[in-house]
DRENVO-488481 format. One line per 5 residues: number of its first residue (from 1); their letters; for each residue x, y, z of C-alpha. Coordinates in nm, 4 decimals, m for minus. Example, Ala and Ser with C-alpha at 12.3 -4.5 7.8 and 13.67 -1.06 7.14 Angstrom:
2
1) AS) 1.2300 m0.4500 0.7800 ~ 1.3670 m0.1060 0.7140
# end
This chain:
426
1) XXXXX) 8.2214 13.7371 17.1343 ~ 7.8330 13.7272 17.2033 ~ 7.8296 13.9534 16.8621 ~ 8.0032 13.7180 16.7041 ~ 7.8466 13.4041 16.8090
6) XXXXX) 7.4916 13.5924 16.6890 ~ 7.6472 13.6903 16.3543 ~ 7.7918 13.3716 16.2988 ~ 7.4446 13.2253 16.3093 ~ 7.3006 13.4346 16.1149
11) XXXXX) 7.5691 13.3702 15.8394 ~ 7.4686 12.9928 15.8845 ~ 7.1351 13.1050 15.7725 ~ 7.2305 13.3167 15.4431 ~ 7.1033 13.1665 15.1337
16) XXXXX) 7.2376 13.4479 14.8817 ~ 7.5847 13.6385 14.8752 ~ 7.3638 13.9827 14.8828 ~ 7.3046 13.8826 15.2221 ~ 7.5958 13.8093 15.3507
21) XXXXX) 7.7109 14.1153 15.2374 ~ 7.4561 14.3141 15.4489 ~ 7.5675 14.0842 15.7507 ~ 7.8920 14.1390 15.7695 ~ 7.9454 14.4926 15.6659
26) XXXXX) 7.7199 14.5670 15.9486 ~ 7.9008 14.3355 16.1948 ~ 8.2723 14.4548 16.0943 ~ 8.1820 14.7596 16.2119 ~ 7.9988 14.6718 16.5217
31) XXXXX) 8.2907 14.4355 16.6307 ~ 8.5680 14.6521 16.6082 ~ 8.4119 15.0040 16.7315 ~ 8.5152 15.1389 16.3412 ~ 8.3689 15.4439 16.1503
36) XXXXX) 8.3396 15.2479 15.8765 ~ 8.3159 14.9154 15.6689 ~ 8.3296 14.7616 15.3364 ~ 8.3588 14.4250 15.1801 ~ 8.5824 14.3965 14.8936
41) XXXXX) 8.5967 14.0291 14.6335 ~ 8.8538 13.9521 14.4258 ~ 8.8151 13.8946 14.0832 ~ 9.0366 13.7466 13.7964 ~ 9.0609 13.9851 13.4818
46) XXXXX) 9.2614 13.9710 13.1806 ~ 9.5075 14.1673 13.3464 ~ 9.5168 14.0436 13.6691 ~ 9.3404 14.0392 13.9584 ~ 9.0931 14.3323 14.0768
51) XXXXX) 8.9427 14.3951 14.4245 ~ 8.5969 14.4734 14.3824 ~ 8.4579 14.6855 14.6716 ~ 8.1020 14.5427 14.6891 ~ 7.9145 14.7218 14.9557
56) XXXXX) 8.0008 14.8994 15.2566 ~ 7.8680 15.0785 15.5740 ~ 8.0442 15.3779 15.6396 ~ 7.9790 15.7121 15.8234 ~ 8.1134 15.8825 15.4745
61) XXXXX) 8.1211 15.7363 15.1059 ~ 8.4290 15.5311 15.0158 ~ 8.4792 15.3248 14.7054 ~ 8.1405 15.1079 14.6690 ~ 8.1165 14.9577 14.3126
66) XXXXX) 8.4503 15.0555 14.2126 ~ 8.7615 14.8101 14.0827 ~ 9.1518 14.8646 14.1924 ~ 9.4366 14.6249 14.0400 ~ 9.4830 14.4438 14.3383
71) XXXXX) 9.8739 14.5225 14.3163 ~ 9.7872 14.8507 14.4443 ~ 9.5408 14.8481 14.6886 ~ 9.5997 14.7288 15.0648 ~ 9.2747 14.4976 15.0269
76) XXXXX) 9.4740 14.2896 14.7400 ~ 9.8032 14.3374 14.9697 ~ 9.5867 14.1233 15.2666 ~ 9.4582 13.8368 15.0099 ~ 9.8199 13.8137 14.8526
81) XXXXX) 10.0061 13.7522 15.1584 ~ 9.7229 13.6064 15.3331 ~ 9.6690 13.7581 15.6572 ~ 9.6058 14.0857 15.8467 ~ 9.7261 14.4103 15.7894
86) XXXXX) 9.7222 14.6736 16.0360 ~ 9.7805 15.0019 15.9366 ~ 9.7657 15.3469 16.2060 ~ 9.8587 15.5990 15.9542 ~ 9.7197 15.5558 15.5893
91) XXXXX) 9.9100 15.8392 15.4811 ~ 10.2517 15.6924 15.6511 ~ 10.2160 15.3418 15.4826 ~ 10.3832 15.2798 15.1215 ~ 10.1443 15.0472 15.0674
96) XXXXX) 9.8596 15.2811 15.0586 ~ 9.7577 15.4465 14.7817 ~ 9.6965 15.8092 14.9168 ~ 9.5688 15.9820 14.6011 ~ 9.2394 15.6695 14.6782
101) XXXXX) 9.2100 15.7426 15.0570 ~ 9.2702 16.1674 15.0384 ~ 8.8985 16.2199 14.9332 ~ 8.7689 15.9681 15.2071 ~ 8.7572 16.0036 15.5929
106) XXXXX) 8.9958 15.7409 15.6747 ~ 9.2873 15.7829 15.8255 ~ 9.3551 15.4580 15.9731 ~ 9.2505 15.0879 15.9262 ~ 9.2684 14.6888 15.9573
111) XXXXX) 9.2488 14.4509 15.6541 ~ 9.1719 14.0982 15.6114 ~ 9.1633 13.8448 15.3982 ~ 8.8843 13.6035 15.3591 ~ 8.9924 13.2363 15.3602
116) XXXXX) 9.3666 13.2706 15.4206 ~ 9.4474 12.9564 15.2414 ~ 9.3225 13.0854 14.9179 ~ 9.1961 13.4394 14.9631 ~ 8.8118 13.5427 14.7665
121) XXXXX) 8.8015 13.8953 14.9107 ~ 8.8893 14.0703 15.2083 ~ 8.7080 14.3021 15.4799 ~ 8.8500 14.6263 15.6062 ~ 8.7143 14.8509 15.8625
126) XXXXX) 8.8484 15.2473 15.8856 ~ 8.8440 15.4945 16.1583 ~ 8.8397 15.8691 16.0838 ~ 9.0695 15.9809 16.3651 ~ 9.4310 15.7942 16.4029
131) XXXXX) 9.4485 15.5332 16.5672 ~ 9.6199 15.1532 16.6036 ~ 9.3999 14.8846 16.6406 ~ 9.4209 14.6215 16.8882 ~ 9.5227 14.2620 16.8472
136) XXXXX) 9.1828 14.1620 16.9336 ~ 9.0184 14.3895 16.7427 ~ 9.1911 14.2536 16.4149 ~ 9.1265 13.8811 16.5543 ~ 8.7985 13.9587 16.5775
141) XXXXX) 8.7685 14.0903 16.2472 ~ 8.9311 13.7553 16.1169 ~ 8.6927 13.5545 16.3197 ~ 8.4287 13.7477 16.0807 ~ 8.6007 13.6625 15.7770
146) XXXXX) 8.6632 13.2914 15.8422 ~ 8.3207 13.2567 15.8809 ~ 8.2525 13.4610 15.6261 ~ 8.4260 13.2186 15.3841 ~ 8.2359 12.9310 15.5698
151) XXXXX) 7.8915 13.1516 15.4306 ~ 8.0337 13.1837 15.0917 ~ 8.1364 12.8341 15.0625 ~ 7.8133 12.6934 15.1830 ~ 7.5982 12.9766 14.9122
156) XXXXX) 7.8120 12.8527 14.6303 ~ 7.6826 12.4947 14.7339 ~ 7.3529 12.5704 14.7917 ~ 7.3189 12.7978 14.4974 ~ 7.5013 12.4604 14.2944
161) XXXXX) 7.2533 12.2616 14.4578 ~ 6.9547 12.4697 14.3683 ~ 7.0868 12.4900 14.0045 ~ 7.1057 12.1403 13.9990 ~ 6.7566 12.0727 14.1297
166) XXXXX) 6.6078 12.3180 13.9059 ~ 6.7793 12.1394 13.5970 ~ 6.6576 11.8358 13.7563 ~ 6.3065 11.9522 13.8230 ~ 6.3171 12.0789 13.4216
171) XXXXX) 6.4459 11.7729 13.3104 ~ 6.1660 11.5462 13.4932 ~ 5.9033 11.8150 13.3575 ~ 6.0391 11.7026 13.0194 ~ 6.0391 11.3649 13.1148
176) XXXXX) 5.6684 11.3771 13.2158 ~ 5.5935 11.6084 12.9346 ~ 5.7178 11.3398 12.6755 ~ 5.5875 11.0506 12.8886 ~ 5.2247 11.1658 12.8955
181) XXXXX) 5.3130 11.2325 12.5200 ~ 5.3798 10.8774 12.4323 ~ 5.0827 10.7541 12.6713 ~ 4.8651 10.9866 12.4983 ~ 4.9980 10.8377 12.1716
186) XXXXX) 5.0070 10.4408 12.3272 ~ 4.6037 10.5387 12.4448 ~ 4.5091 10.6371 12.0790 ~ 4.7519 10.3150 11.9271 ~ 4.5406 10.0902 12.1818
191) XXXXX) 4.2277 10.2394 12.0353 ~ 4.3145 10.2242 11.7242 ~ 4.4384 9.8404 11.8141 ~ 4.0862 9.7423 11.9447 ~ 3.9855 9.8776 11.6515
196) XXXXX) 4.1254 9.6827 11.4062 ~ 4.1120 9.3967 11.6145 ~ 3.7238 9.4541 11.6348 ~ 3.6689 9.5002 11.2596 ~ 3.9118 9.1873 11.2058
201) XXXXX) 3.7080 8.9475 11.4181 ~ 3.3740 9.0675 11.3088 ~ 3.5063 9.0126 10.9302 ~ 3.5978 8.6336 11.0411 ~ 3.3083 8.6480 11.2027
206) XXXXX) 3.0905 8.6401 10.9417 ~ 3.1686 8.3898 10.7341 ~ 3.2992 8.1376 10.9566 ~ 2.9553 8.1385 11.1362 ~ 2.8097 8.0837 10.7880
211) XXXXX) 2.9906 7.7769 10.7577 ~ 2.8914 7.6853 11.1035 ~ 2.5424 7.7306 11.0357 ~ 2.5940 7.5700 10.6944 ~ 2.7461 7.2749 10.8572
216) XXXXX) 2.5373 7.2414 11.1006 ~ 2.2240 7.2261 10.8914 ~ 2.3801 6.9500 10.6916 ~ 2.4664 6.7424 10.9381 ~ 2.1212 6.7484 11.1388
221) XXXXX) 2.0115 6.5230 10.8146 ~ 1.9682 6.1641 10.8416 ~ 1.9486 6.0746 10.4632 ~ 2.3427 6.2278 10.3882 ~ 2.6393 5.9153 10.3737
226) XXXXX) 2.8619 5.8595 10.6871 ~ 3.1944 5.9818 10.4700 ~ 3.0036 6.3179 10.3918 ~ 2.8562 6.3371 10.7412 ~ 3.2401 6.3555 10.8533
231) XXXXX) 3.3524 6.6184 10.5928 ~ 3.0999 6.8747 10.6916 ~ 3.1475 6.7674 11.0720 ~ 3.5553 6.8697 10.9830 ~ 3.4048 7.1986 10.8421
236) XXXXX) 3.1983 7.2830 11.1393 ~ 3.5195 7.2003 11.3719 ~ 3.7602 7.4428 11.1530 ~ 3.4546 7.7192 11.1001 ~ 3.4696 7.7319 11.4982
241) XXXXX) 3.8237 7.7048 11.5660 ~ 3.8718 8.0205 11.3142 ~ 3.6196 8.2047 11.4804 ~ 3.6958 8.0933 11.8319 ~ 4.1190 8.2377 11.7238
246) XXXXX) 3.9607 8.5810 11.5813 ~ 3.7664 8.6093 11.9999 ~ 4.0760 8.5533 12.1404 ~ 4.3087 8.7733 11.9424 ~ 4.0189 9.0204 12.0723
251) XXXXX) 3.9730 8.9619 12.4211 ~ 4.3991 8.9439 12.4416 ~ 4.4043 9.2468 12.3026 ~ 4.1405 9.3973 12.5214 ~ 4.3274 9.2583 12.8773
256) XXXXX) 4.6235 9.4342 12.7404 ~ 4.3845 9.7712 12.7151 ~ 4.1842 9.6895 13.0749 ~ 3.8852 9.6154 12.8718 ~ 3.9101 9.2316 12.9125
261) XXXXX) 3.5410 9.1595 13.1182 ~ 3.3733 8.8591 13.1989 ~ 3.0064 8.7977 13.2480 ~ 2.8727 8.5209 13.4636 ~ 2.5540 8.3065 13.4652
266) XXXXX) 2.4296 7.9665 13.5766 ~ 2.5695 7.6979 13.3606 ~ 2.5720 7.3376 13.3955 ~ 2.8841 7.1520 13.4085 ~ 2.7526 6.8533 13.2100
271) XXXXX) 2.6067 7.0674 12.9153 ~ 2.9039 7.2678 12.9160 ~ 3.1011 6.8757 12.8859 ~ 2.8793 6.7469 12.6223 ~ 2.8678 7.0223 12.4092
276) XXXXX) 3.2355 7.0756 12.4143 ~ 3.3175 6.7428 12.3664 ~ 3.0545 6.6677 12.0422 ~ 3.2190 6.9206 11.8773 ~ 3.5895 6.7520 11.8640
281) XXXXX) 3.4072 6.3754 11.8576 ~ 3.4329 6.3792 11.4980 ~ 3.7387 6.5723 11.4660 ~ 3.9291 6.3235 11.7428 ~ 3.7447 5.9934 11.5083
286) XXXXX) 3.8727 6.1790 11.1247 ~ 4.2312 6.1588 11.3296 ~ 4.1767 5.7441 11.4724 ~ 4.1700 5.8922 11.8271 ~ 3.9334 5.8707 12.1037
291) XXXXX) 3.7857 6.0766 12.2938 ~ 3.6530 6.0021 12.6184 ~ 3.4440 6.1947 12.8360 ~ 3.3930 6.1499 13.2228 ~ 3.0708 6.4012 13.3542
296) XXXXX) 3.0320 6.4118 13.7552 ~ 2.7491 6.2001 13.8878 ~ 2.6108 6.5042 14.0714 ~ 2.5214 6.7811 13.9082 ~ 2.7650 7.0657 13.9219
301) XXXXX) 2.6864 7.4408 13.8087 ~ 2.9259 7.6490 13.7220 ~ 2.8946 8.0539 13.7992 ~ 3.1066 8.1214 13.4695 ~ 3.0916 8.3342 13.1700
306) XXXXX) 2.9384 8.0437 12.9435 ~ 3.1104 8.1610 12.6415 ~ 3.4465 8.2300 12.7369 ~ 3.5160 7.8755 12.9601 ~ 3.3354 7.6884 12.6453
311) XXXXX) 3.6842 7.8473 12.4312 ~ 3.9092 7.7563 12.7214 ~ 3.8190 7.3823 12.7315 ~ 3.7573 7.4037 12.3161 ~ 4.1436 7.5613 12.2865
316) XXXXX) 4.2823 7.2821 12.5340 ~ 4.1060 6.9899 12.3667 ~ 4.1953 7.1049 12.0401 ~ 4.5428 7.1412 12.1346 ~ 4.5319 6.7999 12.2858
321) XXXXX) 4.4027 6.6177 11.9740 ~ 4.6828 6.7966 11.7592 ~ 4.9791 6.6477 12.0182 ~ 4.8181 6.3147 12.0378 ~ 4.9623 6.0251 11.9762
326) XXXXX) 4.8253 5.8208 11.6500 ~ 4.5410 5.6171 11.7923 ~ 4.6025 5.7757 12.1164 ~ 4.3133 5.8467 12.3827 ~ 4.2062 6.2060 12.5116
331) XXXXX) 4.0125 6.2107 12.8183 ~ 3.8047 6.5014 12.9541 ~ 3.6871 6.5005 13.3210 ~ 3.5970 6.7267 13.6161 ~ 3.6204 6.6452 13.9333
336) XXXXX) 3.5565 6.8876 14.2824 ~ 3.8661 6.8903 14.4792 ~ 3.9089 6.9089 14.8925 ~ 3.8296 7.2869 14.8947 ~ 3.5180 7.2700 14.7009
341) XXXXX) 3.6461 7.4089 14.3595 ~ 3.5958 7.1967 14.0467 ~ 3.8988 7.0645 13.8449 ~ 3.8746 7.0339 13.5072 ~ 4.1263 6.7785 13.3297
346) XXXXX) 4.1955 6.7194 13.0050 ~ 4.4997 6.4814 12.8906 ~ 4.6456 6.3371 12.6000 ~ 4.8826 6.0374 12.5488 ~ 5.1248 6.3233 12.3277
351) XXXXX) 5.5164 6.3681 12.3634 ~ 5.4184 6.6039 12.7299 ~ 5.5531 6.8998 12.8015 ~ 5.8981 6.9513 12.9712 ~ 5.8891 7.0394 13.3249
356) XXXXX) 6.0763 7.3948 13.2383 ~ 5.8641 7.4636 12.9559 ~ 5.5111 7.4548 13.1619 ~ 5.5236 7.8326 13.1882 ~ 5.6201 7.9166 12.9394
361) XXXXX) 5.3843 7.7694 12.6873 ~ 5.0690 7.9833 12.8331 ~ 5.3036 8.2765 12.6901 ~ 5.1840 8.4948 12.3856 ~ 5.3155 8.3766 12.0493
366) XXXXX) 5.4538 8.0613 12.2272 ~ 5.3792 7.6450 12.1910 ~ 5.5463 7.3383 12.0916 ~ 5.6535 7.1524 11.8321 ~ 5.6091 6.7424 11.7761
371) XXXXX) 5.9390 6.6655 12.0019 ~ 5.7847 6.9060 12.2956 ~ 6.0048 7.2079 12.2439 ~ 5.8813 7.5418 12.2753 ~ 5.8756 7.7443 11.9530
376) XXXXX) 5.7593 8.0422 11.8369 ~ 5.4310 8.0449 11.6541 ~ 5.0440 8.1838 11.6007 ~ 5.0424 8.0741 12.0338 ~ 4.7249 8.2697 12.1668
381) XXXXX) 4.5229 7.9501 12.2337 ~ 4.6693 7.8915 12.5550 ~ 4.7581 8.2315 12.6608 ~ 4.3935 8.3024 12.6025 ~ 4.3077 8.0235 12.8475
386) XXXXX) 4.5293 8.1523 13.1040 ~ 4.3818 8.4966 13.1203 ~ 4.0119 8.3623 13.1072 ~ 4.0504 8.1052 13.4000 ~ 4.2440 8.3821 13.5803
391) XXXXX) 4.0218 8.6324 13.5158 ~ 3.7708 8.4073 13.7016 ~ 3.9403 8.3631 14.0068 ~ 4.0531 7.9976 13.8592 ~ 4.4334 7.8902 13.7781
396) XXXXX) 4.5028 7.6786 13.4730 ~ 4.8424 7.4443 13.4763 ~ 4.9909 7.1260 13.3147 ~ 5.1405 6.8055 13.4715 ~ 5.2230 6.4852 13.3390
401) XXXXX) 4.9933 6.1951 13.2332 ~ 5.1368 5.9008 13.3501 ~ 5.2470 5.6836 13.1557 ~ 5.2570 5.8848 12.8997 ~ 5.1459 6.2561 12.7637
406) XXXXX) 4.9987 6.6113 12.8990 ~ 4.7381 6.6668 13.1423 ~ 4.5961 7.0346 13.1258 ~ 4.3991 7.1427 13.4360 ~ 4.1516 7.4557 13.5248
411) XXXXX) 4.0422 7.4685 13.8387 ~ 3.7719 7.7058 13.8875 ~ 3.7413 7.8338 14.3012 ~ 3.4259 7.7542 14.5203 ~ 3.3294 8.1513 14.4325
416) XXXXX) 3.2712 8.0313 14.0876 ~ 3.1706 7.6683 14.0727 ~ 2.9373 7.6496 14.3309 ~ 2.7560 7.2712 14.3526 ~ 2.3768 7.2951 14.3489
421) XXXXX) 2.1526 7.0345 14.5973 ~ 1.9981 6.7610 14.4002 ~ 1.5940 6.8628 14.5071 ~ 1.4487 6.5592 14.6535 ~ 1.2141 6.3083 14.4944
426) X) 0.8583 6.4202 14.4717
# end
């Protein structure tokens, strides 16, 4: 039993049928005392089934490698009637073939089947001088084959098992292997994306900052008539909005890629105001709105990329004066809240936005129409605005202007608006 227990462990390790082969030939014969061993399978051929004696360990040669119908061979006699088969005499049994065992020493043996429910092979052991084994000799040998099955069982699983994470494993590689394959191609597309999006904004570029410069040249006259003053102040207004849409096509596209940067300086919150603000005076009067600016008393600076916060406020006010009412007022103020961050607010007397649509309208390809609906459309103002104020640190959002309208607010944290001490009178 101590045998057993050790082989049985040993079977618990086997990872191949080769080696349980070498186990238990081995152990057959060292359980029962026998001359000789051998492990036989059963196989299903066209014309029935075949015992295949796989290996053995023997003291002479017997039949290793070679097939027998199993009708006619004691080994397919033990799997088809599922259990042991003792035999003293090999020469005295009918069932025995005796033209297969006259060459060999045997002259007497013990069969058994492996997995008696639904037999895969059997294991025999021989002796060369006549004898009958015991009843514990052939329970033994049964022991060994039950667990023997138990191996087999758990080989064909594991072997399953390691099929299946191989064709697994293959199928990831593939995976990977078509992932970095599209990446590689999505890398090149961004490139190519940037690209185009580079060449696009410097060719709006150009021009529009002509007509800015034109614009502007015209409009530092005194001696030109209010009505033509106005025009060329609507020219400088759409000159920079068309550039202002080809930077933030750009600088959407480059978050997408990572490249999206911002770089700060010292700029005052009142300049930043006033500039902003002249620009869309005219625009707000050619429309019969007003536009009303509120700068702090004390002077603020900002630690923000100039450029980039002077688009956010232009996109907001612009958006504001295009959703105001007729007549209607848009105010532009900053304020520093309890936490030391600066609020800037700009708000419209417009149709507002719906309470479920305040997300969504700082979306790509997103904004509203006259009633207040989202739609879809050009939308990159906004969604530019968002990922500038984030990308300092800030958060932009929209609330209602009581009575009536929008109220669009960026509030830029202390680690980016940071109040500078009025110096004392000399």
């Amino acid at each position: 039993m101590e045998r057993l227990v050790a082989v049985v462990q040993q079977l618990s390790l086997a990872r191949t049928l080769d080696r349980i082969v070498d186990i238990v030939r081995v152990a057959a014969r060292d359980l029962t005392g026998a001359d000789g061993a051998t492990f036989v399978l059963r196989e299903h051929g066209p014309e029935g089934d075949v015992c295949f004696y796989v290996d053995e360990d023997a003291i002479g040669p017997l039949w290793k490698g070679r097939r027998f119908p199993a009708a006619s061979c004691i080994s397919g006699w033990a799997m088809h009637h599922r259990n042991a088969v003792i035999i003293e005499d090999v020469f005295a049994d009918e069932r025995i073939p005796a033209s297969a065992y006259s060459p060999t020493f045997v002259k007497s043996l013990v069969m058994v089947p492996i997995r008696r429910a639904a037999p895969i092979g059997a294991i025999g052991t021989y002796w060369a001088r006549q004898r009958r084994a015991t009843l514990e000799e052939a329970a033994l040998l049964q022991a060994l084959a039950d667990c023997t099955s138990v191996a087999m069982e758990n080989v064909e699983v594991y072997t399953e098992l390691e099929q299946r994470i191989a064709q697994r494993t293959a199928e990831l590689a593939a995976a990977q292997a078509e992932l970095e394959k599209r990446n590689a191609a999505l890398v090149a597309l961004g490139r190519r994306k940037e690209e185009l999006s580079s060449l696009v904004v410097h060719d709006i570029k150009g021009p529009a900052g002509g007509l800015m410069l034109r614009s502007q040249v015209f409009l530092r006259r005194q001696d030109i008539p209010e009505h033509e003053r106005r025009a060329w102040a609507g020219v400088y207004a759409l000159s920079e909005a068309i550039a202002r849409m080809a930077l933030n096509l750009l600088d959407i596209s480059r978050s997408e890629d990572g490249a999206f940067k911002v770089m700060v300086e010292d700029v005052p919150l009142a300049a930043l105001l006033e500039e902003v603000s002249q620009v869309n005076q005219l625009a707000a009067e050619a429309r019969g709105q007003s536009l009303v600016v509120a700068i702090p008393k004390h002077p603020i600076t900002l630690r923000v990329d100039r450029e980039i916060i002077r688009r956010v406020l232009q996109n907001i006010l612009e958006n504001a004066l295009a959703h105001n009412a007729a007549l209607g007022t848009v105010s532009l103020q900053a304020r520093p809240d309890g936490d030391g961050a600066v609020v800037i607010e700009i708000a419209d007397e417009g149709p507002g936005v719906p309470p479920e649509q305040r997300d969504r309208i700082f979306d790509k390809y997103v904004q509203l129409d006259g009633r207040g609906l989202v739609c879809p459309g050009r939308g990159l103002g906004l969604a530019f605005c968002r990922l500038a104020v984030e990308a300092h640190g800030g958060r932009i959002w929209v609330e209602d202007n009581t009575p009536r309208g929008s109220r669009f607010c960026v509030r830029l944290p202390l680690e980016a608006c940071l109040p500078r001490p009025v110096p004392p009178a000399a």
